[in-house]
C-alpha positions as semicolon CSV with decimal commas, in nm:
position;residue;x (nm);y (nm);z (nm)
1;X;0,071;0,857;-1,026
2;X;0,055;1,150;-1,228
3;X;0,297;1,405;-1,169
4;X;0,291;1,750;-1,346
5;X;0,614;1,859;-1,502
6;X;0,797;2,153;-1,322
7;X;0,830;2,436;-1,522
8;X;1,069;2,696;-1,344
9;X;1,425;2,653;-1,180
10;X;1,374;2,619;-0,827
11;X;1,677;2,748;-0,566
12;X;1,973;2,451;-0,542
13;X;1,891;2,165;-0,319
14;X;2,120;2,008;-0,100
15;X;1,957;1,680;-0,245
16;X;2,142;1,734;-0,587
17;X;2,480;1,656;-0,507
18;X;2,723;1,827;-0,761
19;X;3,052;1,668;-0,684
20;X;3,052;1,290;-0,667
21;X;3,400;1,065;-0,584
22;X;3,450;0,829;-0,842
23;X;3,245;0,520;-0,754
24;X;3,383;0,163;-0,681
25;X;3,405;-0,124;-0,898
26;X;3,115;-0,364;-0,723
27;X;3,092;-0,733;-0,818
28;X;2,750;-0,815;-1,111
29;X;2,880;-0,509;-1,324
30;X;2,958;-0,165;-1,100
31;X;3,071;0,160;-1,171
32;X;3,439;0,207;-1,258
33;X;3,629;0,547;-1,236
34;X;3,723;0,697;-1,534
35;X;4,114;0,626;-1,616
36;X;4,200;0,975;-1,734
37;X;4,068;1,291;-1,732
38;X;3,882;1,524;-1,452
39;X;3,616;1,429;-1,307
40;X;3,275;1,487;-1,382
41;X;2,965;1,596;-1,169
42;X;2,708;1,328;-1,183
43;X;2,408;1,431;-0,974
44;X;2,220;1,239;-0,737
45;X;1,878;1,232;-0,574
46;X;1,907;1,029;-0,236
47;X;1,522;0,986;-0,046
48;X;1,516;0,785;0,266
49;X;1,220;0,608;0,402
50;X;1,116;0,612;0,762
51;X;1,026;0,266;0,725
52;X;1,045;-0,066;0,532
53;X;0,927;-0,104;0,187
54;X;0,778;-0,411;-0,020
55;X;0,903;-0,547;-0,340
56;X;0,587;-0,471;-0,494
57;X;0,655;-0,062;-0,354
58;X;1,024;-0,090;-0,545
59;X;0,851;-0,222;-0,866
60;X;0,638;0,037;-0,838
61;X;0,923;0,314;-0,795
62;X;1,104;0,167;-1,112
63;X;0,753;0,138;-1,392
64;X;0,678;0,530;-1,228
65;X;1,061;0,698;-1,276
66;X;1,053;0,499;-1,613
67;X;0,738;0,677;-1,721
68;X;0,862;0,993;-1,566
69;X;1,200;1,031;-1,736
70;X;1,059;0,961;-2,077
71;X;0,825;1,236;-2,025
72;X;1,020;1,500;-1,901
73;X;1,331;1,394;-2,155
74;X;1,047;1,476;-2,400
75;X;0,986;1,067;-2,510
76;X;0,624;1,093;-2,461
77;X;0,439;1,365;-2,580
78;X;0,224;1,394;-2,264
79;X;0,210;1,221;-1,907
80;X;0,166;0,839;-1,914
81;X;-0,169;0,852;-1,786
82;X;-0,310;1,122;-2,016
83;X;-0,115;0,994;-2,339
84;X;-0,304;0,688;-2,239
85;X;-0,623;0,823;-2,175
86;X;-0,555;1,014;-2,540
87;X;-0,497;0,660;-2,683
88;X;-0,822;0,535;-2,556
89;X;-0,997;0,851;-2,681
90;X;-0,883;0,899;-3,051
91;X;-0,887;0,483;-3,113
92;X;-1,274;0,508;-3,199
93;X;-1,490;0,847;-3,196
94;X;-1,870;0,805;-3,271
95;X;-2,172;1,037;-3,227
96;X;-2,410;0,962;-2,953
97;X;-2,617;0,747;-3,231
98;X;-2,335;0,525;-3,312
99;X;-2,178;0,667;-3,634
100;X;-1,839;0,708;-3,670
101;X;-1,611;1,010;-3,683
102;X;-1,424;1,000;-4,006
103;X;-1,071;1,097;-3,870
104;X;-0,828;1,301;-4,028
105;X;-0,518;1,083;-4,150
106;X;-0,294;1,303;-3,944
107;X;-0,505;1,246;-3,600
108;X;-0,526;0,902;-3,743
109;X;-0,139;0,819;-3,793
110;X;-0,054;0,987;-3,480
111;X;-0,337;0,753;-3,263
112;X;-0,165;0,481;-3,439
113;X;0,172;0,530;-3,338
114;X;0,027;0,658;-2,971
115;X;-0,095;0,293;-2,966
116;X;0,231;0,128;-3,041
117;X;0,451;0,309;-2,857
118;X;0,200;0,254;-2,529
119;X;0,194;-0,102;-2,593
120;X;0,575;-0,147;-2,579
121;X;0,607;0,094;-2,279
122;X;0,317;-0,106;-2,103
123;X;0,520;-0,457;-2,245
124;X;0,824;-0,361;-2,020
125;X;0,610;-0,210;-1,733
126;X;0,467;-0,562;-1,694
127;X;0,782;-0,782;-1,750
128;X;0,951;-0,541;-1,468
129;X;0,636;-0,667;-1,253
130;X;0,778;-1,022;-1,310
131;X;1,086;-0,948;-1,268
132;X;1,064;-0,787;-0,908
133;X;0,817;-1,081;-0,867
134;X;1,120;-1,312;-0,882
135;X;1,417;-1,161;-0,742
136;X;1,550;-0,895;-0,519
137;X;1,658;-0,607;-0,791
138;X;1,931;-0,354;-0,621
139;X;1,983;-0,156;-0,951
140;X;1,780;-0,048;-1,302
141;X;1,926;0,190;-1,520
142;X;1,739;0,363;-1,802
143;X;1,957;0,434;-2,097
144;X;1,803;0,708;-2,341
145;X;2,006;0,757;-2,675
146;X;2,359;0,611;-2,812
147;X;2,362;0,233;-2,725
148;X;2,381;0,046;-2,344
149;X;2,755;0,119;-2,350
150;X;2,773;0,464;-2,451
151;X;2,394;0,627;-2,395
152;X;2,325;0,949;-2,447
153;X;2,175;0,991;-2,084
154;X;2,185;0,722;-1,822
155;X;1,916;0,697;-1,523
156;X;2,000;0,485;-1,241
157;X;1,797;0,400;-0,946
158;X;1,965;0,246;-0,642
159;X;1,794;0,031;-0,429
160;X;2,071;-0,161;-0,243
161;X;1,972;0,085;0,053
162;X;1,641;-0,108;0,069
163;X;1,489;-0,276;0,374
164;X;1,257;-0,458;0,268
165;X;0,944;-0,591;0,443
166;X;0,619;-0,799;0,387
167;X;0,296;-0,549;0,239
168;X;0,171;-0,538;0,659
169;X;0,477;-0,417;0,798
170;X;0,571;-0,175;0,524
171;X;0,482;0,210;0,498
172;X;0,247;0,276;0,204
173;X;0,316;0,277;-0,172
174;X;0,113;0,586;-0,260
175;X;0,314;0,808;0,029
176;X;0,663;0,639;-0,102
177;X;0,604;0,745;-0,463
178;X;0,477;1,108;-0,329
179;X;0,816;1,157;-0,123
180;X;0,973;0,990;-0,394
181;X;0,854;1,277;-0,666
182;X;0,848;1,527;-0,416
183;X;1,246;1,505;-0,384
184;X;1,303;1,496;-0,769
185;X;1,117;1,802;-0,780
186;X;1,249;2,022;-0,527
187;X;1,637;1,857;-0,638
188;X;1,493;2,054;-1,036
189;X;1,703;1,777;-1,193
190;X;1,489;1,806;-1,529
191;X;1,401;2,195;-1,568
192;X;1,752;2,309;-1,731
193;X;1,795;2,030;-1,983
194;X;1,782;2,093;-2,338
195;X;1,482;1,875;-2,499
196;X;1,611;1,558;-2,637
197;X;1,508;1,459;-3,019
198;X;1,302;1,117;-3,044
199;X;1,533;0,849;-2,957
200;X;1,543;0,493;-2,777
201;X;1,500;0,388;-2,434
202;X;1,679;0,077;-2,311
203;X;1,589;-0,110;-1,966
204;X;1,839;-0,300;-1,800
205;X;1,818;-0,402;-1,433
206;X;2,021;-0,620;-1,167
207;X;1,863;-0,964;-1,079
208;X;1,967;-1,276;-0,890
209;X;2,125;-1,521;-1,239
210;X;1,884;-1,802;-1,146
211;X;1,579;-1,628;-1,060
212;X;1,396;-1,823;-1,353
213;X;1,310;-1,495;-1,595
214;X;1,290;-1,580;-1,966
215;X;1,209;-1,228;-2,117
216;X;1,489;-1,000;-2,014
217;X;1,839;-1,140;-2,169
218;X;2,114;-1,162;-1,928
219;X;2,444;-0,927;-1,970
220;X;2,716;-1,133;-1,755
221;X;3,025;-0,905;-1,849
222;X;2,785;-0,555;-1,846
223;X;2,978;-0,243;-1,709
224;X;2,753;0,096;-1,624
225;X;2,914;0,279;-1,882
226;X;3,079;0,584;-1,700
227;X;3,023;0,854;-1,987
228;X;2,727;1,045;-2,119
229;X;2,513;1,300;-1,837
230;X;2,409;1,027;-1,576
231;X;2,139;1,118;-1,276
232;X;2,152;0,850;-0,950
233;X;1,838;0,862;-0,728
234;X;1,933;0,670;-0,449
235;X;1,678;0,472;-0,206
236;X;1,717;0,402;0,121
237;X;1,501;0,289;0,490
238;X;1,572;0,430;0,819
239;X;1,383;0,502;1,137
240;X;1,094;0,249;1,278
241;X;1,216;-0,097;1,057
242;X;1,023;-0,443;1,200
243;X;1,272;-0,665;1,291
244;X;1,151;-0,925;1,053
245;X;1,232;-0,708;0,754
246;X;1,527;-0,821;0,549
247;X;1,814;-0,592;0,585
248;X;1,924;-0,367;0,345
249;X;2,028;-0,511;-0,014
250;X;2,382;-0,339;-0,032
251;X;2,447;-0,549;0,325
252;X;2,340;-0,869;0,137
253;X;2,623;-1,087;0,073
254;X;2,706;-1,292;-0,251
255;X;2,692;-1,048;-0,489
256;X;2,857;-1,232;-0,720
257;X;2,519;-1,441;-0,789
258;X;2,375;-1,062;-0,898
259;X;2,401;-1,031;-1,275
260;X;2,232;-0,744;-1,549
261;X;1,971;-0,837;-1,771
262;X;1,855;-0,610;-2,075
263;X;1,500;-0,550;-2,173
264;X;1,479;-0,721;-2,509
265;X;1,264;-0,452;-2,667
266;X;1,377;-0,065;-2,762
267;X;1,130;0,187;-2,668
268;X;1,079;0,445;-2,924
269;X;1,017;0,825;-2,839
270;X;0,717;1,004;-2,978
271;X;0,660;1,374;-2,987
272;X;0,300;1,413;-3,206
């Protein structure tokens, strides 16, 4: 889904909540309050779906606010789709009689690089396919800059609030990922942040410790790290839910089966 980037403040939203409470400890790794010190304002995003949503619709959520934050936190040079589509265009020019363009070594170097950071991003994009493929996942953080237990900025989405159903009975992806964007945008959570030098991306995300993966690494002792500027969007179903639709993950008991797993690759920024 491509999504253009906003450019001006808009007026506050009661979506971006500027005083939190200090969060609970949870069970698999949770949040723990800072032990001295005032608190600080960590903003949220909450969006709540007037129906149930599949697994594959939550996958989906996760690969498209990955893409999103490194674009707007100035990781990718362009949107996903057209840094692709840029890819695809400066990997082989040639005239309309089949000879090829003799590229510049700059334009050359920087399709290079285009290439290999696009193949890592689209490594992880796929592995989180698996991964959702295997297990429920209530929580994936993105952790730009520092290391995963002091980043530099720290994205988490929240799915515990999650009903989810089979692809008949759910509401649509497409119209999920619109509302989805939609609230991001009107909340401005991006437009005021000073750009970000090239850095790395780490993916962690909360799975079920036998679900059988074999690419991301499980964290058993992992704690969100509680410093750094950290933005929650928070997921949630309400309204017409088929009674055949699991309930929502943070009702779901046994937490203690729910570990973090870390995306074995880093994902380097690019600005050419």
């Amino acid at each position: 889904v491509a999504v253009a980037s906003p450019r001006t403040p808009s007026p506050a939203s009661p979506l971006l909540i500027t005083e939190a409470p200090p969060a609970l400890d949870r069970g698999g790794g949770g949040i723990r309050p800072r032990q001295s010190g005032p608190a600080v304002a960590s903003p949220s995003v909450s969006v709540v779906f007037p129906g149930a949503v599949s697994r594959e619709s939550c996958c989906r959520f996760a690969c498209e606010l990955l893409k999103h934050v490194l674009h707007q936190r100035h990781q990718l040079p362009l949107p996903y789709e057209q840094l692709a589509y840029f890819c695809r265009r400066t990997a082989q020019l040639v005239f309309q009689d089949g000879d090829v363009i003799k590229k510049p070594p700059s334009v050359d170097l920087a399709g290079k690089r285009c290439q290999q950071v696009l193949m890592e991003l689209e490594g992880v994009l796929h592995h989180l396919e698996v991964m959702f493929s295997l297990t429920m996942v209530p929580r994936v953080l993105i952790l730009l800059g520092g290391n995963v237990m002091s980043p530099t900025e720290l994205y988490e989405l929240n799915l515990e609030g999650i009903c989810e159903g089979s692809a008949e009975e759910s509401l649509k992806t497409a119209s999920c990922v619109r509302k989805l964007f939609h609230s991001l945008f009107v909340a401005d959570v991006f437009s005021e942040l000073k750009a970000l030098p090239v850095m790395g991306t780490v993916v962690m995300l909360q799975g079920h410790r036998d679900c059988g993966v074999d690419w991301f690494r499980p964290k058993l002792n992992y704690k969100v790290p509680t410093r750094g500027r950290k933005l929650t969007v928070n997921l949630s179903c309400d309204g017409d839910i088929n009674i055949s639709a699991s309930p929502p993950q943070h009702l779901t008991s046994a937490w203690e089966d729910y570990v973090w797993f870390q995306a074995p690759v880093t994902l380097k920024g690019f600005h050419e």
